[in-house]
C-alpha positions as CSV (number, residue, x, y, z in Angstrom):
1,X,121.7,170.2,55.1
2,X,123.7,167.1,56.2
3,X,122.3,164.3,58.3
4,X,124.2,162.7,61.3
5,X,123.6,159.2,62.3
6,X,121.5,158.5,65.1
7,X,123.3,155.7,66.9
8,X,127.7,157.4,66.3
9,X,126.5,161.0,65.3
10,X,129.0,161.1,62.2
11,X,128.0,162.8,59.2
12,X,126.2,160.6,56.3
13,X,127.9,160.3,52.9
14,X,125.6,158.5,50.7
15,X,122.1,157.3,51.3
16,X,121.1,157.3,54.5
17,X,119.4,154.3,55.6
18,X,116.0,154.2,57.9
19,X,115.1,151.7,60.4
20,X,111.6,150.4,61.4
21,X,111.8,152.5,64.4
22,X,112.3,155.9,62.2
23,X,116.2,155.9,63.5
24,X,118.5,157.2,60.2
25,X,121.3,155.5,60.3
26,X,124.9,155.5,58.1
27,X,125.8,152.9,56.0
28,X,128.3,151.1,58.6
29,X,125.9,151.4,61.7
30,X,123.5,149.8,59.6
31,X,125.4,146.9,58.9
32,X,126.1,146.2,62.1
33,X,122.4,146.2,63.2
34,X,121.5,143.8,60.0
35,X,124.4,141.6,61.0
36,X,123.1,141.6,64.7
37,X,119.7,141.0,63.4
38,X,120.5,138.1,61.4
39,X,122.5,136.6,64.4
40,X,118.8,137.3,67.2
41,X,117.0,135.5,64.4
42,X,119.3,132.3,64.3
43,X,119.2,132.3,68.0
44,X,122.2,131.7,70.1
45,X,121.7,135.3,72.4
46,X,123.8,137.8,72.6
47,X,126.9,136.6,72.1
48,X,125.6,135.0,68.6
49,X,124.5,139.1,67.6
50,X,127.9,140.8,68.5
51,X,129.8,137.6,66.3
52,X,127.5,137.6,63.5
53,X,127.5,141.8,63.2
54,X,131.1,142.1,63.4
55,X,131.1,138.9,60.5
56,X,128.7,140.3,58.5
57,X,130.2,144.3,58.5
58,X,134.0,142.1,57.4
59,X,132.1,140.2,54.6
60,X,130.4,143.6,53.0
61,X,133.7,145.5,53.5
62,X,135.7,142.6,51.4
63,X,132.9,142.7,48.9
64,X,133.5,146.3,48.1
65,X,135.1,147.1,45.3
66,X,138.3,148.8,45.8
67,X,139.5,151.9,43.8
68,X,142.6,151.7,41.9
69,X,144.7,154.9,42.7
């Protein structure tokens, strides 16, 4: 049985990844709610959260590593 993300409703590949609320999310919805996280805690509102999630999913997708094919 495949999961589906709570917050876009696409299909997991991998690990899916549980919140504190009990929401399963995918690996690139999660990012973007520890990115926003990161930004609440530092303060700055909203505007800080959208910048630092956004930041935060570009720096984990640059730090993949890429396949050779």
């Amino acid at each position: 049985m495949s999961q589906r993300c709570d917050q876009c409703r696409s299909k997991i590949r991998g690990t899916p990844h549980r919140t504190y609320t009990g929401r399963i999310l995918c690996e690139r919805c999660n990012d973007r709610l520890t990115g926003a996280t990161a930004g609440a805690i530092v303060g700055g509102g909203l505007p800080n959260m959208i910048s630092t999630a956004g930041w935060y999913q570009r720096a984990k997708k640059a730090m993949r590593p890429r396949s050779r094919g």
